[in-house]
C-alpha positions, 0 to 999 in steps of 0.5 A, a space after each residue: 827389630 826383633 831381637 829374639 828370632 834366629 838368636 841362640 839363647 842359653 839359659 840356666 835353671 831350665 828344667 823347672 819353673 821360670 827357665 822351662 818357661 822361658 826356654 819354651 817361650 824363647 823358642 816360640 819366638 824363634 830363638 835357638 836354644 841351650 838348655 842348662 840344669 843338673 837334670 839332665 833327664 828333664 833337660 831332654 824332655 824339655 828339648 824334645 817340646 822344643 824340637 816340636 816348636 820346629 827350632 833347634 836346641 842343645 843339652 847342657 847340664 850344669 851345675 852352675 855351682 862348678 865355674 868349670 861347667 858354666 864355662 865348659 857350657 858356653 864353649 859347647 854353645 859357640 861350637 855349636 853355633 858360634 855365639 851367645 847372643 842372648 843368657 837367662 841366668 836363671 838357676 837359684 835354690 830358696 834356702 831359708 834361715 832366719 839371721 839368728 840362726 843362720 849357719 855359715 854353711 847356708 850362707 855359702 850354699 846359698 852364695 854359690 847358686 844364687 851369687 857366683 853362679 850368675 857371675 860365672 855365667 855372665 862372665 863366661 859369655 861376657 868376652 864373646 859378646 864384646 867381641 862382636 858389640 852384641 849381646 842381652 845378659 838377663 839375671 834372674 833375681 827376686 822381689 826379696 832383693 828389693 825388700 827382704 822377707 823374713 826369715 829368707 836371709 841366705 836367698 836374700 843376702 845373696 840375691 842383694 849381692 846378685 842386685 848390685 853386681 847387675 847395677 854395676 854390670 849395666 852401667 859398664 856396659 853402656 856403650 858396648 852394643 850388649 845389655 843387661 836387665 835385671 829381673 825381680 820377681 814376686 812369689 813364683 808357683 814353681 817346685 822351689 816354694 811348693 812348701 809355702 802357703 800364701 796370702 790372697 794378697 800375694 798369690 804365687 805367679 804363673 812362671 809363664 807371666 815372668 817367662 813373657 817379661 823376660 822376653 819382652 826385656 830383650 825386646 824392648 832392652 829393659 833395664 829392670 823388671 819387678 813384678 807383679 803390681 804388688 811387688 811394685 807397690 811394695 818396694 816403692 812403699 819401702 823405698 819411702 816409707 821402710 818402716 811401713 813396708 815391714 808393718 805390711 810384711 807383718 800385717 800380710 803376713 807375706 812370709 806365708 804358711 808351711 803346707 803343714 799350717 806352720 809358719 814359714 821360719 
């Protein structure tokens, strides 16, 4: 069954990056498509490519941060079509501090986007979706939520709540006719970390690859994604060996280099 075409797919965080990706790859497989962000210039440009796809699409911009817009979104979305059939909760922002220094304010800053901002989305298409026993919830979350890299503690304290709120999401979801897959990716080549260097062992990702496994999710109703390879070996690595999972964060030293040669902390 294809579980993409005709479809309308809402995603967030689609100006740049993993979101832009997934929007243009949803709509190459024939999918609808409502496009969220806080750009709304780079939205419209992003639906003038799609419109060349010859499918539909809708500007949206949100901040995923505001709950009133995430619903607000939604709402334009049933107007316009009268379902939710698919979300890529996408939208997050890197902030970095290590936990001796951390500051509250971080903290927060980094809940609302990375955290509640996925919980309000997928809360708000929630009700429509059991309502008609239908529906794929995708969060977007991150290898650091399977092992944590140093000195990222905001981004992956709150991917880790992000990680267990998808855990229990698909697991109450069972038997409902929706679904939910959570996706870990590595270092992604995306303006989000432009700033960091990287070891040859960990190259940063093409958006375009986890774009490809967000929709081969949905068709296949994966539960989890992690990739690429190597963010594989490394949380299995730390699943059974922790204490040898952080000497490779040290050794490869996977935390990377500032454009300026610094170090990432």
């Amino acid at each position: 069954m294809d579980r993409i075409r005709d479809k309308v797919a809402v995603v967030t965080g689609a100006s740049t990056g993993i979101g832009r990706q997934t929007a243009l790859r949803l709509a190459s497989l024939g999918a609808h498509v409502v496009l969220a962000a806080r750009s709304q210039e780079a939205l419209e440009l992003l639906a003038f490519e799609i419109r060349e796809l010859g499918k539909l699409s809708l500007v949206v911009p949100t901040d995923v941060t505001q709950r009133s817009q995430v619903q607000c979104l939604v709402e334009k979305t049933i107007q316009q079509w009268g379902r939710v059939d698919i979300l890529v909760s996408n939208a997050g922002k890197y902030i970095q501090a290590p936990i001796l220094n951390l500051k509250i304010e971080h903290l927060e800053e980094s809940l609302a986007v990375n955290f509640y901002g996925h919980v309000y989305a997928s809360q708000a298409v929630l009700p429509h979706m059991l309502a008609r026993r239908t529906g794929h919830i995708i969060l977007v979350s991150t290898m650091d939520a399977k092992k944590a890299i140093p000195p990222d503690a905001p981004y992956v304290i709150a991917k880790h709540a992000l990680s267990g709120y998808g855990e229990l999401l698909r697991q109450e979801l069972r038997g409902t006719g929706v679904y939910s897959t959570v996706v870990y990716p590595g270092r992604i080549d995306t303006p989000m970390i432009a700033h960091l260097r990287l070891p040859s062992i960990s190259p940063k990702l093409p958006p375009e690859k986890v774009a490809h496994a967000i929709t081969r999710a949905i068709q296949t109703r994966q539960v989890e994604v992690i990739l690429p390879f190597q963010a594989k070996l490394l949380y299995y690595l730390n699943v059974f060996f922790p204490s040898l999972a952080d000497a490779a964060v040290r050794w490869f030293h996977l935390k990377g280099w500032d454009q300026k040669g610094g170090t990432a902390d």
